[in-house]
C-alpha positions, 0 to 999 in steps of 0.5 A: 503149842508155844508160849509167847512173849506175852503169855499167850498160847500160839499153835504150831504146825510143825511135826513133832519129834518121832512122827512124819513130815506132814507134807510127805504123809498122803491123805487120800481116802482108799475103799477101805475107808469109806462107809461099810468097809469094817463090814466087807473086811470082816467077811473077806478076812475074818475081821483081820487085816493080811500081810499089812495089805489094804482089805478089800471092801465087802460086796453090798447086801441085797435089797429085799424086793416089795411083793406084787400086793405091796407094790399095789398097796403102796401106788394106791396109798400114792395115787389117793394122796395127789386124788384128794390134793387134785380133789381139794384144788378141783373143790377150792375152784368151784367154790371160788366160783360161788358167792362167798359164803358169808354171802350166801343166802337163800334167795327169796320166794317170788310172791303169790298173790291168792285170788280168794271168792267172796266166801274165802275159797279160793279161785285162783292163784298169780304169780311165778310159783302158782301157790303161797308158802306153807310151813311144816307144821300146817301139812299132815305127817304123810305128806313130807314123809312121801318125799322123804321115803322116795327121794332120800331116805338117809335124809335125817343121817347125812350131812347133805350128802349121802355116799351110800346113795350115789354108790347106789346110784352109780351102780345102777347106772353102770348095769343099766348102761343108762342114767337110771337113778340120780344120788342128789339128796333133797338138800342137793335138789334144794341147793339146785333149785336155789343157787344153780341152772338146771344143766347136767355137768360135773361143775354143777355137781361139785357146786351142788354138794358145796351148796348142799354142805352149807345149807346143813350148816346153816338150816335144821333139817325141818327148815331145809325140807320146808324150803324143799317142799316150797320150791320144788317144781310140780310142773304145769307152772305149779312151784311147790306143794301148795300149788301142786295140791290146789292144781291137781286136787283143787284142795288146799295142801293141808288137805291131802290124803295119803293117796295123794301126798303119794302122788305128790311124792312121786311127781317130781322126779318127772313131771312133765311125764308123771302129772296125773291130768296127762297120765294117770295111769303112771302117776299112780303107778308111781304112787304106789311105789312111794306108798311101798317105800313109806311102809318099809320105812315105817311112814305109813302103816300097812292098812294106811297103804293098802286103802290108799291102794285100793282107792288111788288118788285122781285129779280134781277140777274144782267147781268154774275152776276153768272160768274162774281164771278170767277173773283172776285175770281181771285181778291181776289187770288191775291190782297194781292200781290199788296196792303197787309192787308186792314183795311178799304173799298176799290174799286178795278178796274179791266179790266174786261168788263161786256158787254164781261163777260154776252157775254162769259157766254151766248155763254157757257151757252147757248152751253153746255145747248143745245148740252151739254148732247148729246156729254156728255160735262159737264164743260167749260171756256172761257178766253179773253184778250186784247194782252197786257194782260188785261183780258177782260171777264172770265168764269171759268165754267158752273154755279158758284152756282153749282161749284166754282172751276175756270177752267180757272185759276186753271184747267190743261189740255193737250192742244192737237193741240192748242199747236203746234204753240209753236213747229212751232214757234222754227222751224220758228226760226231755220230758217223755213217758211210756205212754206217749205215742210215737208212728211205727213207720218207715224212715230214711235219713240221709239214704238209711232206711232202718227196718224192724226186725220183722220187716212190718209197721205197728203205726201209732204205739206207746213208748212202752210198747215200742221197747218192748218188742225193739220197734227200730224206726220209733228208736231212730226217730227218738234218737232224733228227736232227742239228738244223738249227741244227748244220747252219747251224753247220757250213755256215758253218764250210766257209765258207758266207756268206749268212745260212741259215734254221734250219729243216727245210728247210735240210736241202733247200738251201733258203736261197739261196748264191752259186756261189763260196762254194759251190764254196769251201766245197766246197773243206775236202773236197778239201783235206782239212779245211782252211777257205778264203777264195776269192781272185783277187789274187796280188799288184799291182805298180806299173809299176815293178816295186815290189810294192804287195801280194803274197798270204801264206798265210793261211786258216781253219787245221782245219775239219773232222776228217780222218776225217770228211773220209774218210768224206765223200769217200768218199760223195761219190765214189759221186755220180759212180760210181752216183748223180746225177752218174755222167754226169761221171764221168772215167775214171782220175781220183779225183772226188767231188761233188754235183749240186742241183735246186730247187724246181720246177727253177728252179736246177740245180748240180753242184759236184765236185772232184779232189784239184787243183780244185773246179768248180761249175756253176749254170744257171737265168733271172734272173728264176727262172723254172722250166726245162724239167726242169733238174736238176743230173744232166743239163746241169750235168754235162755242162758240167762234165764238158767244162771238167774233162776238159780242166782235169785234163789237166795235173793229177797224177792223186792220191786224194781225202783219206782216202777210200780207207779208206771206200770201198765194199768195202773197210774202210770195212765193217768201220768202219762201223755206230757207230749199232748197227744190223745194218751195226754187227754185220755190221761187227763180225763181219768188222772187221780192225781196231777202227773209229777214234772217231767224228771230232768237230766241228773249230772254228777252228784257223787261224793268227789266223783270215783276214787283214785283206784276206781279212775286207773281201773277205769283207764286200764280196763277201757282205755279212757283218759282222765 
């Protein structure tokens, strides 16, 4: 260093005295000064330097060689680093194919809507998932538990996920070179059901245990195997529990027996190949193996096990269960007109009486079963109602499993006889009675001659009489006389729908009808005059009790004059005590009706009625084709002779509306002959009392006419404007 003028310090790069030029001094590094060189000097020479020479560096120590095990040790620590790296990617990709989980939510239930009878039981259920949503805590202990014990033991220890379960799954799988045993736990079949397709792929699997992971941090246990037993498939369109118990053992969930809850239990992993109506003998073998799982786990007491062994569960069908669904149908054609789109469960009531129901199904069943081939009749339906319109039972064919079309509500057919009345009725009104006289004999209208149904001519005979035994030519010769179009008026003014041709054959039921309006026009006589609007609805409920709808009195009002009500009752009685229908007469009880063949006796009717109920009854093949001679007087009568003799039981035995003044006998002679025939001098002669004006057509007189519901149920049913 030198000092400066100034005082500063100045470096100074010249060589100091005694030591070499810098620029003669060589800076090159040898081998013996790099790293290690001490030591490679230290063995070559002892650590000291010879003869002023250079040491040699020292050789390089050898590596120590991994052993076989380490090596493996070390490639699989490796190799499980970039498996969880790849496996964190492959799960962030499928994540990101799911809906942010903030977002997620379980998607809503489709509703249920719960046909329940007049009683509270049910008939049947509507909509996507066959049966309403049942909490937990409604269902007896063995029943979750069955699913538990067969499905996913470990289910209340892992977090959605069980690795013990697909480990064993895996195992079996790779013996069996076969898929033998799934490893989803009830929370990935539920995630299944709820988020993703049905398909086998291993990006389902990954989304499925992504889902699964979710549902256990949002939900307890409880709620996740409540969501699992409302919505897992059952097969036969049944989603969950509920739906499964009322299919297979026509009883409520709440109700099922161990054996059955087994069964249940074990019906999901196939249903299609283990429901017990198509193989019992596997449902209950697999039953048994749930039963098995419940003891080892502790479910299920061994004595529980053994008696449900000994008595194994079997399908139930419930009492008209088969033609209960028409009904349902019925509902459901119309339910929207009253309450709109449903968004939750709901219960609609209707007015259908279960006991009447399996009633009406059996006396059809049962008739086209044993007499059904020999007079070659396929088809049949049964309508029954109270007279202000309530439809108490309705059976709209043979076997709904087989056909699901409703004859009673959708069916057109000539009514043949069984429509004479509305003809009798306008000329009651004109100013007839039943005893006026009318000739019995041939006819021609513009080259159609109408013929009786015995071919042969009584002359000269009462109104009475002649609608008793279903005389032809006095029905045209009223319908004539009267005009067929006041015939079509008053037809539609009971209540008749369908569109009616205006013609002389109108007076022979040859426009076609449907038995329910039919069976509700019917009604005006057992009521007393008063027009109906049939219905099924009661009231709908949601299943928290708040009334959505609830049926108010409403109706046609005065349709017919009472008087002209009497005298057609009184007329109609004689059917079923010396005409056509005499083979359905019930003794003690006050009935009236008409029985109906059309041509070529392709459709046969009877409609007859109590003072408490009107039933109809139609046979005939779908494809109109004639039946063995058929008439309304043999197997229609018949059958509702069956269903009435068991209906009325419960009934108060009353007198049809103003027939006993008219009746055979008794004043209705010395009312009768307003046509000033000899019945009219006869009358006058004995007469006790002067005879009541003749009744007049009745219009309209209800209370604002039907009701809004009342007019759409009329338009979808039969089609009709406003």
């Amino acid at each position: 260093m030198a000092k400066g003028r100034d005082g500063r310090v100045e470096p100074r790069f010249d060589a100091p005295e005694g030591r070499p030029d810098p620029a003669a001094l060589d800076l090159r590094l040898t081998r013996g000064d790099r790293a290690g060189a001490s030591v490679a000097r230290s063995k070559t020479t002892g650590g000291k330097a010879t003869g002023g020479q250079r040491p040699r560096a020292p050789a390089p120590a050898p590596r120590r060689r991994r052993s076989f095990l380490g090596r493996v040790a070390y490639g699989l620590v490796i190799l499980g680093v970039w498996g969880v790296v790849a496996l964190a990617g492959l799960v962030a990709y499928h994540a990101s194919q799911l809906p942010p989980i903030d977002q997620l939510a379980v998607p809503k239930r489709p509703p249920n809507i719960a046909i329940l009878a007049s009683d509270g039981s049910l008939l049947a259920n509507r909509g996507e998932t066959g049966g309403r949503t049942v909490a937990i805590r409604e269902l007896p202990p063995h029943l979750p538990r069955a699913f538990v014990a067969i499905e996913d033991r470990r289910f209340y220890g892992h977090l959605g996920i069980d690795p013990i379960g697909i480990a064993r799954a895996l195992f079996r799988n790779l013996t069996s070179r076969g898929v033998a045993q799934g490893g989803s736990t009830l929370t990935q079949q539920l995630a299944k059901n709820l988020f993703l397709t049905q398909e086998r792929t291993a990006s389902r699997k990954i989304q499925e245990a992504i889902l699964a992971l979710w549902l256990e941090h949002r939900y307890s246990k409880d709620e996740i195997l409540e969501l699992y037993l409302n919505r897992v498939y059952f097969g036969a369109g049944a989603y969950g529990v509920e739906a499964a118990a009322q299919r297979y053992f026509a009883k409520p969930a709440k109700d099922v027996t161990l054996a059955e809850a087994a069964m249940l239990g074990g019906l999901v992993q196939a249903p299609s190949r283990l429901a017990p109506n198509r193989n019992l003998p596997a449902a209950q073998a697999r039953a048994a193996q749930v039963l098995a799982a419940m003891q080892d786990l502790g479910f299920a007491k061994p004595a529980e096990v053994k008696a449900a062994l000994d008595r194994p569960a079997k399908p139930n069908r419930a009492p008209g269960g088969g033609s209960a669904n028409y009904v349902a149908d019925l509902v459901m054609d119309v339910l929207d007109d009253y309450v709109g789109t449903i968004e939750s469960d709901v219960t609609v009531s209707t007015t259908v009486d279960p006991v009447l129901q399996a009633a009406a199904e059996k006396a059809l069943v049962d008739e086209l079963t044993q007499k059904g081939a020999r007079f070659n009749v396929g088809q049949g339906a049964v309508v029954a109602m109270r007279p202000d319109g309530a439809i108490r039972a309705l059976v709209g064919g043979r076997d709904y499993a087989q056909s699901q079309f409703n004859r009673a509500t959708t069916a057109k057919r000539q009514p043949g006889s069984a429509f004479k009345p509305f003809v009798y009725l306008a000329a009651i009104e004109r100013g007839l009675t039943p005893d006026t006289v009318r000739e019995d004999s041939p006819v021609t209208v513009k080259g159609w001659s109408p013929e009786n149904y015995t071919r042969s001519y009584a002359g000269s005979v009462t109104l009475r009489d002649a609608l008793a035994h279903s005389l032809n030519t006095v029905a045209v010769k009223l319908g004539l006389e009267v005009g067929p179009k006041a015939v079509v008026q008053t037809a539609q003014r009971l209540g008749i729908t369908s569109p009616l041709q205006a013609n002389a054959s109108i007076s022979l039921g040859t426009s076609e009808v449907t038995p329910l309006e039919l069976v509700g026009a019917y009604a005006v006589f057992a009521n007393g005059g008063t027009g109906v609007i049939p219905y099924v609805i009661a009231s709908v409920k949601t299943v928290g009790g708040k009334v959505v709808y609830k049926r108010s009195p409403a109706g046609l009002g005065r349709v017919v004059d009472p008087a002209a009500v009497g005298m057609m009752n009184a007329m109609l009685h004689e059917v079923f005590v010396s005409g056509t229908a005499k083979k359905g007469d019930i003794p003690g009880y006050d009935l009236a009706g008409k029985t109906g063949t059309s041509q070529d006796f392709r459709d046969a009717w009877v409609v007859g009625y109590s003072s408490t109920l009107v039933t109809g009854v139609w046979l005939g093949n779908d494809d109109g084709e004639s039946t063995k001679r058929v008439s309304g007087g043999n197997l229609p009568v018949e059958i509702w002779n069956r269903f009435m003799t068991t209906a009325l039981r419960a009934d108060k035995v009353a007198a049809l509306p103003g027939a006993g003044r008219w009746r055979r006998g008794g004043n209705a002679i010395a009312a009768a002959g307003s046509d000033g025939g000899i019945g009219g001098l006869i009358g006058g002669l004995l007469a006790e009392a002067p005879a009541p004006a003749p009744p007049r057509p009745v219009s309209q007189q209800g209370r604002g006419g039907p009701s809004r519901e009342d007019r759409n149920f009329l338009e979808r049913l039969f089609g009709i404007g406003e």
